[in-house]
Each structure stands twice: as C-alpha cells, then as structure tokens.
N, C-alpha and C positions, 0 to 999 in steps of 0.2 A: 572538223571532226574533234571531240572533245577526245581527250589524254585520258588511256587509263588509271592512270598516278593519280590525274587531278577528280576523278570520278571516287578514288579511294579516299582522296583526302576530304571531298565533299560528305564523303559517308561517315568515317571518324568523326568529323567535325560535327556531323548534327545526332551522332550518339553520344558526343561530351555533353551537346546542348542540353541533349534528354537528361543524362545521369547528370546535371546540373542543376535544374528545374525541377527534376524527381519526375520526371514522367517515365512510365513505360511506352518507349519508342519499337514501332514494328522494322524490323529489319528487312527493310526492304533492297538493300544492295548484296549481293553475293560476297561481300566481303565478310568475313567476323569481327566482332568488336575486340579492341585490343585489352588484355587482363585488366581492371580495375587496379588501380597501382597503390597498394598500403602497406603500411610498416607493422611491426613489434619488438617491443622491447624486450630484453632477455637477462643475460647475466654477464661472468667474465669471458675473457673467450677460451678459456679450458675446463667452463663450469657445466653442468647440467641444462641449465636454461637453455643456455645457446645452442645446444644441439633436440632439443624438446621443440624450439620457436623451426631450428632446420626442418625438423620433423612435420608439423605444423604446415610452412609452406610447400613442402614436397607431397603432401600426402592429402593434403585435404583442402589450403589454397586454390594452389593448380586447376586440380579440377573443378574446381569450385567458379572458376576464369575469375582467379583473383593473382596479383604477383604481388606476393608478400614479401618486402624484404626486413631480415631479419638485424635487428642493431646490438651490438653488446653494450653492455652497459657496468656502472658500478654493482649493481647490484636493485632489491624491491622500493627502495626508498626512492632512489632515481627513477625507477621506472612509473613509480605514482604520480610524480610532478611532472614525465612526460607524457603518460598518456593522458593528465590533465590538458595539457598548454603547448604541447609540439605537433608542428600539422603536420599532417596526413600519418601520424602513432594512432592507430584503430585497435592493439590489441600491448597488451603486458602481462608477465609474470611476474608474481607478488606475495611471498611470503606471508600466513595468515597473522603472523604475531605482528608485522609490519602493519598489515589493512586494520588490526584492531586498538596499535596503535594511533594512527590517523584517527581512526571514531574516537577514541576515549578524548586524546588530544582536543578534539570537536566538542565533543560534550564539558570537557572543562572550562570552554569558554573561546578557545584559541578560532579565531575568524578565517587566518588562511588555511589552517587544519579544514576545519568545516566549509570553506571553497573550493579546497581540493578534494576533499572526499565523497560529499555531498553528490556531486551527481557522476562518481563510478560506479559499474556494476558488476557483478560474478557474472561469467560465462558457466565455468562448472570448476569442481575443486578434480585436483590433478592427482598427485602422489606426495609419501611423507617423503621429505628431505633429510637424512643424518647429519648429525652436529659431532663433527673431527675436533679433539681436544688432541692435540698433538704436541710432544717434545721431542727432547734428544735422547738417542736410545741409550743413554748415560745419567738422564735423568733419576733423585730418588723419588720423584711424585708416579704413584701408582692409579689414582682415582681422581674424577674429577671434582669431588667436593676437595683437593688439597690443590685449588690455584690460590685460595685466597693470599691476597700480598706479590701474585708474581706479576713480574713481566711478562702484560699480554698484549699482540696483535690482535685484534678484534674485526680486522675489515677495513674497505674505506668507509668515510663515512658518505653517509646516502646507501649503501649494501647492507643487505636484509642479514648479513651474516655480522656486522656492528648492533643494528638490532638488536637479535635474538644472544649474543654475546651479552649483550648490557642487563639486556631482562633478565637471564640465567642467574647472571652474578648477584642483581641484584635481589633476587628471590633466595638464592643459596643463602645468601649472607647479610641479607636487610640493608646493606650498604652498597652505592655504585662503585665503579672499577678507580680507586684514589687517580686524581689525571694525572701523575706522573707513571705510573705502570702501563697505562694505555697508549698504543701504539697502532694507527689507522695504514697496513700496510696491505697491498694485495694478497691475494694466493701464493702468489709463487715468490716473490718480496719474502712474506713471512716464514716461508719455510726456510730459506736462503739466509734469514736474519738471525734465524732459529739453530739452524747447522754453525754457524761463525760464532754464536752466544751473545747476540745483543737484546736476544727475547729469550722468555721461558716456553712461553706457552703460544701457539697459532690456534688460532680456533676458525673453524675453516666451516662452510654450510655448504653440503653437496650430494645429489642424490646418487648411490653407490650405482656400476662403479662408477668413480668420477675418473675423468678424462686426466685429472691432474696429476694422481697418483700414479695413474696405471702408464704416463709417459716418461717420469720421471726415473733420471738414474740409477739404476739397481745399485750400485755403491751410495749413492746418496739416502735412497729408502731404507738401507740397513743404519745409517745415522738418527732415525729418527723412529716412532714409534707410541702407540694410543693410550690416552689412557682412558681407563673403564669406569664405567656409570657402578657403582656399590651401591645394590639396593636397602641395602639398612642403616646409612647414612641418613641424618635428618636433613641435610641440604640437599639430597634425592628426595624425599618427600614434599620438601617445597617446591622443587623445581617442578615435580609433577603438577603442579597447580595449574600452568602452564603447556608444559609441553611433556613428550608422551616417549616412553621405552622404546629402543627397538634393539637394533646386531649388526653391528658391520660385521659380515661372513669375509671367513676366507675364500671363498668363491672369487668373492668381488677381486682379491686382491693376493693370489697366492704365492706370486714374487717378493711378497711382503709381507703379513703376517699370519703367524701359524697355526691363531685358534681366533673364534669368534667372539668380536670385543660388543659386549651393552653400551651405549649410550643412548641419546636423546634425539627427536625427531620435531621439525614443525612441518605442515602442511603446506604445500603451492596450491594457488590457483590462477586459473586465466580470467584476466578480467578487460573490459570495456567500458565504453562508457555509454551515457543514457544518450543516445543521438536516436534523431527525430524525424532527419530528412529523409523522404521517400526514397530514394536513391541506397543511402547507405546501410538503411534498415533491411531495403531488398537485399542487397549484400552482405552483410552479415547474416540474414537468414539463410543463404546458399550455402554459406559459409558451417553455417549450424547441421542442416542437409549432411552438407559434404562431411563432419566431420564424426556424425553418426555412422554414414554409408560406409566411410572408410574407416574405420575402428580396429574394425580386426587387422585392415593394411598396417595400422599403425603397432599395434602389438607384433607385428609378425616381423616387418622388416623396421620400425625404428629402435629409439632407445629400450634397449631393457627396461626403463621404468615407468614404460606404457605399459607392461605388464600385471604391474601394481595397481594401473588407473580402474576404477569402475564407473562405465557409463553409467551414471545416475547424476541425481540433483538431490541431493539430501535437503531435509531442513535447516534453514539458517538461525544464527542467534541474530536479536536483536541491532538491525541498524544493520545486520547485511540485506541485500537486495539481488536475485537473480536482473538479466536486461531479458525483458518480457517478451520482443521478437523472438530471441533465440531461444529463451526458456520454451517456447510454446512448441516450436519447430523440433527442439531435442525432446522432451516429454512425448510428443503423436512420433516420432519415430521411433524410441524406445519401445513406446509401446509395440509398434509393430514388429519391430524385433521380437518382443518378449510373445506376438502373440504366433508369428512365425516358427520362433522355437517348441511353441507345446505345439503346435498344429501336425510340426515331425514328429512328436512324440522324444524329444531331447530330454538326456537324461536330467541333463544341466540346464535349468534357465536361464534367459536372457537375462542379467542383473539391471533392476531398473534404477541402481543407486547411478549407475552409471557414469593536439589540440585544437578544439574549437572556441576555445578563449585566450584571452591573454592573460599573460602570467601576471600577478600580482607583486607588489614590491613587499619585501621580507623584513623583516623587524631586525633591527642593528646589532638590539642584546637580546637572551633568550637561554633557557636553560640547555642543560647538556642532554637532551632528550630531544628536545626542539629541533638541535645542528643535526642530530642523526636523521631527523627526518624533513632535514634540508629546508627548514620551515623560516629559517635567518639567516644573514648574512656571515659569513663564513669570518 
C-alpha cells in the first residue's frame, strides 16, 4: 500500500515539474500546491519600504498562493542590482530619481547601467516619499538651501536616500557634496552622529510617519529637529526641477514637532522585471489580480501611506516601461472597479490612476555618481 507522505510528495513533485516547464498542470491530487516561494527587496529595517513589501506579502501575496519574503536592504540603488542578478528577487522598491538615474547613466553610454536597467519594469508608481534634512535642535541653519559646506550624511551608498541627497545638492548649488563633507552613514548611525556633533546635517528619505522617528527617544527627538524648504529661495526653484513640495505634519509626529515643516518629496515605485516564462508570468499576473482585489485591505489595515497610493497607471516618460502581463491584468480590473462604482451610483469614483542573469563585472575606477549606483568597484 502506497504512504500517504509518499502520495504528497509525488504530487509536489510534479507541480514543481509543471511551474518549471511553464505548463498549466491539473491538480489532480487532493493536495494544494505549496505558495510559489519569491522575494523583494525593500529598504532599512525601520524605513517605509520594509513595512510597504510586509504589507505587500500579507495582503495580496498570500492570497495570491504566493510566499513572498520580504529583504531589507541598503536602500533603491541595491535593490536595482538585485532585482537584476539575485534569484528568486521577483519584485523591488525604487525610488523614481534612482530608476532615472540608471536610464540617463544608460543613455550616456555606461554598458552595465544599460544591462541593468534595460530589461526592468514598473509594476505601478506607489506614494511620494519626504526628504528629512535634519540637525541639532541647537543648530543656526534654519532652511534647507543653508547646507551648503556642511557636514553631511547622506546614506549608504547604493540607498536611494545617497541618491536623491547628491542630486538635491547638486541642483541647489551646481556643485556635488566636496567628499570631504560626505558621510555614507545609516539612519539611525546618522542621527546618533548628528546628536555627539560629528555631522551637521542627516538627510534621511522616508515616507511619514516613519518608523524611525516615531521609536526613537523622546529626550533624544528634542536634540534634534527639521529644517524647512523656503519657497523663495533660488536653490528651491532648482531643486524643484527635479523633485516636488510637500509637509511633514505634526500629525505624523506630535511627540516631536509642533508645526508643519515644507520640504521635498521623490516618488516609489514597485518594479519587476521583463520575465518570460509561462510559469512566472502566470504568477505575477495573480499577483496583479490579488493586488487590485485587495486594495482597499491594503489602505484600510496597512501602512498609512497606502492611503496616498492611487490604483492607476499613469503615463510614463520616456524609457520607462510598465511589464505588460500585469499592466493588462491591473488596467481590466480597474476598470471593473471603476465600472462597479458608477453602476452603485458612487459618489466617488473608482480612480483609474490607480535574478535571472548573472551579474556583470564592475569597472575598477568611475565617477562619484557611478559608486552611488553601485555600478564599480567600491
């Protein structure tokens, strides 16, 4: 008499064969298939991302019979070169100033820019991200156009928050950050570096509220403190070229400051990559399904800053690309949403805005833009 055990494992076994070969296999054992087992990449582990990718696998994985596990990382820079060239990485979060990096990088001529960028794709654009210029609450710099010359942390390098750091500066002030002022320290490093006075300035990239603040020592939060975006500053008018107004509220953070600070925002998105095989394509389109289906789960019980997301797929600029499984999969459910909504007579409608290679060897020398997006040898 054959083993129930050995009956399950005969079944597993020839649903790996199927989702290997790309075939749609009928299930014919009373067993279920076990979750499709994929990663993504995220951020620090007390940043936004990593609790967006938790969100992510709880809420629309899952059901999706997918087990996503979720990795932190440095930051958008790292997450592009692993959802290039790290297996079983099927999904990442990536800062847009980063992703437009990598294309400009590519179009200049730079080969493993253009290897690595080349064949990723948008899944959908997420929420804006606020850019934290922070000091010592003792500090005399009041506005963020008065860093120039100071001591700054800026991130690690490969973190979308070195990035968007570099670009800033160098748009305010037509010059990069001198490298002796630059300082590639964590989150929480730089605040800590920043309190003892071996930095001026941390510049932190995190969607409010962030996790980082809101755990942090209420004696330590009164040490430190934002400074604000001055709209009639000309290094604000440049920097808008680029990235875009917003508010940290005191809402976010009312153990800590007492009126609502302007600064500057870049945009997330989730991205993937262009994959082919029948198998994974299926799966990520479930994946698309599930995370239409569950949208409102996601605004209701995850981060606050699903709140901000709009199910849509906006138009891209040039040299972005949605991955056209999913793009098709979210567009016919959107729609059905949106056409669900008038059908109740809703006052509000549905918003329709709504590795598999190996890594390449890195170039020795390379400019200071290159290392940030980990494109050379360090």
């Amino acid at each position: 008499m054959v083993s129930s055990q050995f009956m399950r494992n005969a079944a597993r076994g020839a649903l790996a064969l199927c989702a290997l070969v790309g075939l749609a296999c009928a299930a014919q054992s009373g067993y279920a298939a076990d979750p499709v087992p994929y990663k993504i990449t995220t951020g620090q582990e007390r940043g936004t991302y990593i609790q967006i990718g938790q969100d992510l696998s709880k809420y629309v994985a899952e059901p999706a019979g997918m087990d996503l596990e979720v990795l932190p990382s440095k930051g958008s820079a790292e997450n592009v070169q692993r959802m290039r060239y790290e297996p079983g990485v099927k999904f990442a979060l990536v800062q847009s100033d980063v992703y437009q990096a990598y294309l400009d990088m590519a179009n200049s001529g730079n080969a493993e820019a253009g290897r690595i960028i080349q064949p990723l794709r948008l899944i959908m654009p997420l929420y804006d991200e606020e850019i934290y210029f922070v000091v010592r609450s003792d500090s005399p710099l009041k506005n963020i156009n008065e860093i120039k010359g100071k001591n700054i942390s800026v991130g690690p390098i490969g973190s979308g928050t070195a990035q968007s750091a570099e670009t800033l500066y160098r748009l305010m002030f037509g010059e990069p950050i001198p490298e002796a002022n630059e300082q590639h320290f964590n989150n929480e490093d730089a605040l800590a570096k920043l309190i003892v006075r071996k930095i001026d300035v941390a510049v932190i990239v995190a969607g409010q509220p962030a996790k980082l603040f809101q755990d942090m020592n209420p004696e330590l939060l009164q040490q430190i403190k934002l400074l604000r975006l001055d709209p009639s500053a000309p290094e604000t008018a440049r920097a808008k070229q680029t990235y875009f107004p917003a508010t940290i509220r005191t809402t976010s953070y009312p153990n800590w400051i007492q009126e609502d600070t302007p600064t500057l925002t870049v945009k997330a998105f989730l991205v993937t990559y262009d994959y082919g095989l029948r198998g994974t394509v299926g799966a990520l389109s479930k994946f698309a399904d599930s995370l239409c289906t569950n949208f409102d789960t996601l605004q209701a019980s995850g981060h606050p800053k699903w709140k901000q997301v709009h199910l849509e797929l906006p138009p891209l600029t040039r040299g972005w690309k949605y991955y056209p499984p999913m793009e098709k999969h979210l567009r016919a459910c959107i729609a059905k949403r949106a056409a669900l909504a008038q059908s109740q007579g809703s006052a509000q409608t549905v918003s329709a805005r709504g590795a598999d290679a190996a890594g390449q060897k890195k170039k020795s020398t390379c400019t200071a833009e290159e290392k940030l997006l980990l494109l050379c040898d360090q």
